[in-house]
C-alpha positions in Angstrom: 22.2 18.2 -46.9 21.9 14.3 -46.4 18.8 12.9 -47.5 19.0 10.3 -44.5 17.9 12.2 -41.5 18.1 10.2 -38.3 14.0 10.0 -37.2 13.6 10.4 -33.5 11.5 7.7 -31.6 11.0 6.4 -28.3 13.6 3.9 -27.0 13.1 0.3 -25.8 14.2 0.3 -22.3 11.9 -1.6 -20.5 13.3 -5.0 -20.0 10.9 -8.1 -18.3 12.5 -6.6 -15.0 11.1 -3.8 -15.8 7.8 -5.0 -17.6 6.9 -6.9 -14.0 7.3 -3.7 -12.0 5.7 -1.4 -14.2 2.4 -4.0 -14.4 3.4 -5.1 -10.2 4.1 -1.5 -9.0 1.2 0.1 -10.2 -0.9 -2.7 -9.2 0.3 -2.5 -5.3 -0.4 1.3 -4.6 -3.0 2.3 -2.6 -5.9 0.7 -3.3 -4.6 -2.7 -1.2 -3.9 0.0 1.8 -7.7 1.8 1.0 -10.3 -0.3 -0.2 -10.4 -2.9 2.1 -12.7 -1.3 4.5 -15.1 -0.2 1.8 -14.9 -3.6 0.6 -16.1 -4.8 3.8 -18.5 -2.1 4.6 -20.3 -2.3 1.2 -20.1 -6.9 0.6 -21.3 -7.2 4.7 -18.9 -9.6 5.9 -15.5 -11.1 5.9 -15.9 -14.5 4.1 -17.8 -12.4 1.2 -15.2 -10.0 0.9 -12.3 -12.5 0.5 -14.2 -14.1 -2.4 -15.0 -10.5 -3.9 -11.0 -9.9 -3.8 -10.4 -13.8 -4.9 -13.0 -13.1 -7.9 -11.1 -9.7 -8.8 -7.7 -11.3 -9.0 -9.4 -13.8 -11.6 -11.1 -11.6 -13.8 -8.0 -9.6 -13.7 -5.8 -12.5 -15.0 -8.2 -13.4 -17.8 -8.6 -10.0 -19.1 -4.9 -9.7 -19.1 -4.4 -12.7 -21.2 -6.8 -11.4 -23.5 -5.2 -7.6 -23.5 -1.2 -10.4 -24.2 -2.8 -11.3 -27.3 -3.9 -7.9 -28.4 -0.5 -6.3 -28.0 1.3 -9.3 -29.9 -1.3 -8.6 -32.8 -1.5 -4.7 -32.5 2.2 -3.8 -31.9 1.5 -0.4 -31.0 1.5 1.7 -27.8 -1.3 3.3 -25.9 -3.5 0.0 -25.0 -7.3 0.4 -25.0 -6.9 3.7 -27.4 -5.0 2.1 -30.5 -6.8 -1.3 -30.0 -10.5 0.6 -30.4 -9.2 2.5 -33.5 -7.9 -0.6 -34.7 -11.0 -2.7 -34.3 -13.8 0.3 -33.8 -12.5 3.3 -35.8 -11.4 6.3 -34.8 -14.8 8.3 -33.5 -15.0 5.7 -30.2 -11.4 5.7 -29.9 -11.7 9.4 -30.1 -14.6 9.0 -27.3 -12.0 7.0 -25.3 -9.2 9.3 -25.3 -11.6 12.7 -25.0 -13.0 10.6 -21.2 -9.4 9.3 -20.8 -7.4 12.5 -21.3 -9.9 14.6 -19.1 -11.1 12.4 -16.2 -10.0 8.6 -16.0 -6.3 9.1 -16.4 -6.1 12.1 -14.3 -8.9 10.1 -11.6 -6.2 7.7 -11.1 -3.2 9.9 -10.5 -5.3 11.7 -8.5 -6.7 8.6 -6.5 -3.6 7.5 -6.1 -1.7 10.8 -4.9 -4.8 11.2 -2.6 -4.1 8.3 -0.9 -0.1 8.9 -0.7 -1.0 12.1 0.8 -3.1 10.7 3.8 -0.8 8.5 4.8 2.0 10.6 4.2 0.5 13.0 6.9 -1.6 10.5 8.8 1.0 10.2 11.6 1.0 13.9 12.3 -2.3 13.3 13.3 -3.5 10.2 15.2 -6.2 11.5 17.1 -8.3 13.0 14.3 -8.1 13.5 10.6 -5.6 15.6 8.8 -6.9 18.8 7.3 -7.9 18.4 3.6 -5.9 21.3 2.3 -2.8 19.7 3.9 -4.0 16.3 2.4 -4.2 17.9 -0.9 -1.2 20.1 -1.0 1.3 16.7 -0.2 -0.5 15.3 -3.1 0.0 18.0 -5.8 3.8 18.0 -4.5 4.0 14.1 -5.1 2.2 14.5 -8.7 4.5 17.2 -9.8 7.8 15.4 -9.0 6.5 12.0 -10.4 5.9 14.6 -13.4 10.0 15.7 -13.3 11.3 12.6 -12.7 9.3 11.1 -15.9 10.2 14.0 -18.1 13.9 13.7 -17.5 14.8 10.1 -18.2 12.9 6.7 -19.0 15.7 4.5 -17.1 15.8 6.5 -14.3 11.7 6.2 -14.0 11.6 2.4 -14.6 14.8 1.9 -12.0 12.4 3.9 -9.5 9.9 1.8 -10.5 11.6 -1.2 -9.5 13.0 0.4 -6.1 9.2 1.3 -4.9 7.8 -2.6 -6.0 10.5 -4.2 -3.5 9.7 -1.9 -0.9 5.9 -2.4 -1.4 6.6 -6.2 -1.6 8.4 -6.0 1.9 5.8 -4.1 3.5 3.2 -6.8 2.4 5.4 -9.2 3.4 5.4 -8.0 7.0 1.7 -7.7 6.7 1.6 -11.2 5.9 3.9 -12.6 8.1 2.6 -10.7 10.8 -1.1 -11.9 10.4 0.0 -15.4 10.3 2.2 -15.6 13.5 -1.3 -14.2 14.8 -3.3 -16.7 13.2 -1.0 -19.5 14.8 -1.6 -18.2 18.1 -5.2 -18.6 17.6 -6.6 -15.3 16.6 -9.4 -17.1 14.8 -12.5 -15.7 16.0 -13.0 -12.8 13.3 -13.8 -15.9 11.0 -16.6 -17.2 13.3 -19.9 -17.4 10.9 -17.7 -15.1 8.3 -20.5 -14.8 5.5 -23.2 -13.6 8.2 -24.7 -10.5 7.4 -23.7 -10.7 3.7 -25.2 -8.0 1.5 -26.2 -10.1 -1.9 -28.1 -7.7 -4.2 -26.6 -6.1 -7.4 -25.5 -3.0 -5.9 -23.9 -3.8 -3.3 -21.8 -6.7 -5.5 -20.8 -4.4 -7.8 -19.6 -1.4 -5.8 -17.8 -4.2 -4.1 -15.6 -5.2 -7.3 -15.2 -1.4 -7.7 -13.0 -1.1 -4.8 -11.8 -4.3 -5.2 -11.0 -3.7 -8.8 -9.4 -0.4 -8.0 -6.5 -1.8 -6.3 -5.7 -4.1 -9.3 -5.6 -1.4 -11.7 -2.6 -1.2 -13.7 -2.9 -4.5 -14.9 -2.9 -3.5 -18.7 -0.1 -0.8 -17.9 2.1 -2.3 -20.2 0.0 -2.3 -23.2 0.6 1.5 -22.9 4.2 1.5 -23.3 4.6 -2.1 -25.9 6.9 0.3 -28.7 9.3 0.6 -25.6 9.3 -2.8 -24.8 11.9 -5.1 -25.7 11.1 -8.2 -27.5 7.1 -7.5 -26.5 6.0 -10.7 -28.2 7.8 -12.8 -25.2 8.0 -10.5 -22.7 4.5 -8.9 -22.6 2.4 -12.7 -22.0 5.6 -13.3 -19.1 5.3 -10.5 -17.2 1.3 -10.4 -17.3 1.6 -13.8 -15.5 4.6 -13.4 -13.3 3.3 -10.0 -12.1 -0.6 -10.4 -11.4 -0.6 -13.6 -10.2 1.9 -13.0 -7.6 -0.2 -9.6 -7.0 -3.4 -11.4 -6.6 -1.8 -13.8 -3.5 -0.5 -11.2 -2.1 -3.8 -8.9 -1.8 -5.7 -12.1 -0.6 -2.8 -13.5 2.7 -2.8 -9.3 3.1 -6.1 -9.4 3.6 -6.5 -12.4 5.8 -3.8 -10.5 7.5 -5.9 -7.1 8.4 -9.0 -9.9 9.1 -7.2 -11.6 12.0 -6.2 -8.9 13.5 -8.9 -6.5 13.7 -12.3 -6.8 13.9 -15.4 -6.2 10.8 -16.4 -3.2 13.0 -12.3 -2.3 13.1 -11.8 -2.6 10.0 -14.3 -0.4 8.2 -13.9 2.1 10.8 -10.4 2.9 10.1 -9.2 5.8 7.3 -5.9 4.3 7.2 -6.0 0.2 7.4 -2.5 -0.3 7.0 -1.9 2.0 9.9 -4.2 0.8 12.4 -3.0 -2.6 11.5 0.6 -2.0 12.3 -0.6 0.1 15.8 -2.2 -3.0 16.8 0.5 -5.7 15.5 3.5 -3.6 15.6 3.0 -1.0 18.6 5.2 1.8 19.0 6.7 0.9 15.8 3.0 0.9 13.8 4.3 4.4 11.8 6.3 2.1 9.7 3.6 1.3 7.8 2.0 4.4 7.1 5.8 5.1 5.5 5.0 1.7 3.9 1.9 2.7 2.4 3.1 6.0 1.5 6.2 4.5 -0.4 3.5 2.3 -2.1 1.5 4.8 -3.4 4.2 6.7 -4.4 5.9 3.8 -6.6 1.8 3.4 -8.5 1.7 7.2 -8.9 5.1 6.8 -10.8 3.5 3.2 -12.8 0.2 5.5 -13.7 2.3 8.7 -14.5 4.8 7.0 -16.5 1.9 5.1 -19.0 -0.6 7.7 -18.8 2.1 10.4 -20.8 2.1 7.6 -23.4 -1.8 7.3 -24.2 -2.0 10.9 -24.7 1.2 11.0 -26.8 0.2 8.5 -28.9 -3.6 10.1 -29.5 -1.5 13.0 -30.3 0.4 10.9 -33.2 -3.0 9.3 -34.7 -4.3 12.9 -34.9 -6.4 12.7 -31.9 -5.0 15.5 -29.9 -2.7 18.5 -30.7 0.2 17.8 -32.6 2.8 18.6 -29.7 1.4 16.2 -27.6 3.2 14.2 -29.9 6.4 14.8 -29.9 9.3 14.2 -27.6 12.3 15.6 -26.0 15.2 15.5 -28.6 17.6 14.8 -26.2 16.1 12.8 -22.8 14.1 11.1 -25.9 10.7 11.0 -23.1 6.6 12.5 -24.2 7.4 15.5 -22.0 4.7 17.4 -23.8 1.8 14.7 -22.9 3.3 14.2 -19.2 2.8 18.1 -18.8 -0.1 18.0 -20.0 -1.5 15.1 -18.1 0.3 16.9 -14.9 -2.0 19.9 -15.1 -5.4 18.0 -15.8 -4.3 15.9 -12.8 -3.9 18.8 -10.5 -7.3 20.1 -11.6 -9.2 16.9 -11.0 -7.4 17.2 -7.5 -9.0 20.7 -6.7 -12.4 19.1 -6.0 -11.1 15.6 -5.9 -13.4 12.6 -3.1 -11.1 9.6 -2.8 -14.6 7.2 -3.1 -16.2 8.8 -5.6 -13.3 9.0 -8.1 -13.0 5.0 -7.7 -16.4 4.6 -8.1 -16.3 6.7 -11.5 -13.2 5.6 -12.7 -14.1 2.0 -12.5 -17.1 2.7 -14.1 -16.0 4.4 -16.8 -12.9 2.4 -17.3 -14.7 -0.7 -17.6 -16.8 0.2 -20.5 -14.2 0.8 -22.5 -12.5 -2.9 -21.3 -15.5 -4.1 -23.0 -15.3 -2.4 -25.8 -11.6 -3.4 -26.4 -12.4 -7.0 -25.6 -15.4 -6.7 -28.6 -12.3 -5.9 -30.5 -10.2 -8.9 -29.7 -13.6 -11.3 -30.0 -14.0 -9.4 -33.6 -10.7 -10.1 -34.7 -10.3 -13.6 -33.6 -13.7 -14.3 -35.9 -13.2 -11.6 -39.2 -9.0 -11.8 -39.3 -8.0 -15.0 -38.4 -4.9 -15.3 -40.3 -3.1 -12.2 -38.3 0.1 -13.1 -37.0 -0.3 -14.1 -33.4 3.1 -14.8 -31.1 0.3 -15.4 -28.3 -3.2 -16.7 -28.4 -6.2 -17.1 -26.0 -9.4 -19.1 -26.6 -12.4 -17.2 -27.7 -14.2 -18.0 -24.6 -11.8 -16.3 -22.5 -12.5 -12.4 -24.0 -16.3 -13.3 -24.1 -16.2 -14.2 -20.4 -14.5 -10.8 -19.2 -17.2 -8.9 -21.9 -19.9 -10.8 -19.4 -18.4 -9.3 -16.3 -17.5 -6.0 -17.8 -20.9 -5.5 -19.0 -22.4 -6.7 -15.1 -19.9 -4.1 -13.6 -20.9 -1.4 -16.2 -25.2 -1.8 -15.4 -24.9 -2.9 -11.9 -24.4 0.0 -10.1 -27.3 1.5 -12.6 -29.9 -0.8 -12.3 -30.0 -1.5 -8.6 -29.2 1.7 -7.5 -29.3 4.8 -10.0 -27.3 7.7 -9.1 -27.9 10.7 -11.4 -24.2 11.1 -11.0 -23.6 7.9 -13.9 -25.7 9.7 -16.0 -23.5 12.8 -16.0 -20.5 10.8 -16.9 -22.3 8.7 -19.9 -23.3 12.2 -21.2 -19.8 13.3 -20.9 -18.3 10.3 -22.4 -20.7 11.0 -25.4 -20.0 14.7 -25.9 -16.3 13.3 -27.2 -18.5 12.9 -30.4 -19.2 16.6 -30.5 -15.5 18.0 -30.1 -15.2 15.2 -32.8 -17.0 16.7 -35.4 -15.6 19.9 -35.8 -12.1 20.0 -34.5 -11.0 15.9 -35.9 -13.0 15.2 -38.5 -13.4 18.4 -40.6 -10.2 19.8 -38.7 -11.2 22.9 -37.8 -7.9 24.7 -36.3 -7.3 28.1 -35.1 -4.3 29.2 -36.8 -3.2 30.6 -33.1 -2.7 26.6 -32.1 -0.4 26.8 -34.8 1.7 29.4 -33.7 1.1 28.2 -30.3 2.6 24.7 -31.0 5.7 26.5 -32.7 6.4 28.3 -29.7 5.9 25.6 -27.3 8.3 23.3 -29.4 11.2 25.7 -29.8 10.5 26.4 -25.9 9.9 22.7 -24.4 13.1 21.6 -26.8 11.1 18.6 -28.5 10.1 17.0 -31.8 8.4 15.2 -33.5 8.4 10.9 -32.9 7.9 8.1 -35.1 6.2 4.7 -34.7 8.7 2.5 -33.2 8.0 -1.0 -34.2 
């Protein structure tokens, strides 16, 4: 036999195009078509509730810059996870991924597919609210063809990727354009006295950036995939700043938009903004944007779907997770283990799934793990200097976002304590007890073994290097 056997490895596909709509897409889903209201309902008054989506736009660009710099030092795919074990070691990256794997990743799909799914059916119903099994049912459909579509071919996912961010860019567009033709005319008076009634304690501020910070999310999606990026040291820093900052301008005009046109009371009233928006505006023709919404939500399931796979394959390759996790199709060259895997824990989380209180945990838990990654870029920045850096931030930058991480993390907590936080810091610690056993004195049922065999001759995949 040849000594020099070809080594399988994920492909670099993703071009800036692509880069801008994975990081764009994912971004404008559903949270710019759900979270308004809340916004609203919890901040107390319009004026308030642009700045809260103003101030998460910022802290969104910053952190980004900072997350540019990490993947031009750390070259690796799967974001947050490699960066900790990097910079923390391997039993809080292993906390990270256990949290990740079973709740945050799967929260989001879930989130997202939840929200697809209302609008989806929302026209079927415009008297009352659709039946939750229905709701939930259009969801696990969307999740498991996002699933098929990823597992068969990484162009093919990133050119639907760049289909759905057009569309979603069109339908704001309209939203836009329709607000200011009604702003011209002299729809003003929703702005009268618009920080009255404002709601300034702790709680109320930082259930505020929740929501608000839930329709950003995705802005780091790209660190997940950097090994299939191509030239990642250029393209990463220019399509963080193409993509968010023309993601932050839209979300704000979008939400001047819904402002002029409906009243406060209107506004947190309605399950489907977008909708009653476009009944109002649009008239007979209003269903468009619940299709709009629908195809935007759709496009950010396919975003979170497609970098999700790649945190759990590449946990999988560090030793994190079970070893055919890691590998990939030897033909379509995708993680299809990790995708199926994330598939199923998705639909699980959907079972009992709230659309509000996933945000609400997902943002929590997902922001103490930004910190914790931003600790990691301060450290390096101090203790390793002289590490090759294609793009660079200044120190204060990643010790501003660790401030407003570590706000978002205790606000909710110390204003208002909900036993409900408690259970999910307990469950991000118990990572450290599956740690123990199963990673660090690798204890392993020899059925896993013979499990993994069979799964690998049956799902047609193999193992995958490092591509760097």
């Amino acid at each position: 036999m040849d000594d020099k056997t070809q080594k399988l490895s994920l492909k670099r596909e993703v071009g800036l195009v692509g880069a801008i709509s994975l990081i764009g897409g994912t971004m404008i889903g559903s949270g710019i078509f759900m979270s308004p209201q809340t916004v609203l309902y919890t901040i107390g008054s319009p004026g308030a509730s642009l700045v809260v989506w103003a101030c998460c736009g910022v802290l969104v660009i910053m952190a980004s810059f900072c997350y540019a710099e990490l993947g031009t030092v750390i070259t690796e795919s799967g974001g947050e996870y490699i960066y900790i074990l990097r910079t923390s070691g391997p039993v809080v990256a292993f906390m990270l991924i256990f949290s990740s794997v079973l709740f945050v990743r799967p929260a989001g799909v879930t989130g997202i597919a939840l929200s697809f799914a209302q609008y989806v059916v929302a026209p079927f119903y415009p008297e009352c609210s659709p039946p939750v099994l229905l709701v939930k049912c259009v969801a696990a459909a969307a999740i498991i063809t996002l699933a098929t579509v990823n597992c068969l071919n990484v162009r093919f996912s990133m050119s639907v990727q760049v289909f759905f961010m057009v569309a979603k860019v069109l339908a704001l567009a309209v939203i836009i354009v329709g607000g200011v033709v009604m702003l011209v005319r002299g729809h003003t008076e929703n702005f009268e006295d618009s920080f009255e009634n404002t709601n300034l304690g702790i709680n109320p501020i930082g259930i505020a950036f929740y929501q608000g910070l839930w329709s950003y999310d995705g802005w780091n999606n790209l660190n997940y995939v950097t090994e299939e990026l191509k030239r990642p040291e250029v393209n990463l820093p220019r399509a963080v700043m193409i993509a968010i900052s023309l993601v932050t301008g839209l979300y704000l005009l979008v939400n001047v938009s819904y402002m002029t046109v409906m009243t406060p009371k209107e506004l947190m009233s309605s399950n489907a903004v977008a909708v009653t928006w476009g009944n109002k505006v649009l008239g007979s023709w209003g269903w468009i944007m619940s299709v709009a919404a629908a195809l935007s939500a759709f496009g950010s399931l396919n975003g979170t779907f497609f970098s999700g796979g790649r945190v759990c394959f590449v946990a999988a390759r560090e030793g994190h997770m079970p070893d055919i996790l890691a590998m990939a199709h030897v033909r379509r060259l995708t993680p299809s283990p990790a995708l199926i895997f994330t598939t199923a824990v998705s639909l699980l989380v959907l079972i009992p799934g709230d659309f509000q209180s996933i945000v609400n945990f997902f943002s929590f838990t997902a922001w103490i793990f930004y910190a914790i990654t931003l600790s990691g870029l301060i450290y390096l920045k101090i203790k390793k200097p002289e590490l090759p850096r294609p793009y660079r931030v200044p120190i204060i930058l990643p010790i501003l976002v660790l401030i407003a991480a570590v706000f978002l993390v205790l606000a909710p907590i110390v204003d208002d304590p909900q036993i409900e936080y408690l259970y999910v810091t307990l469950f991000i610690l118990s990572g450290v007890i599956v740690y123990i056993p199963f990673i660090h004195y690798k204890v392993c049922p020899g059925l896993l073994d013979k499990l993994t065999v069979f799964l690998q001759l049956f799902l047609e995949v193999a193992p995958a290097e490092k591509n760097l």
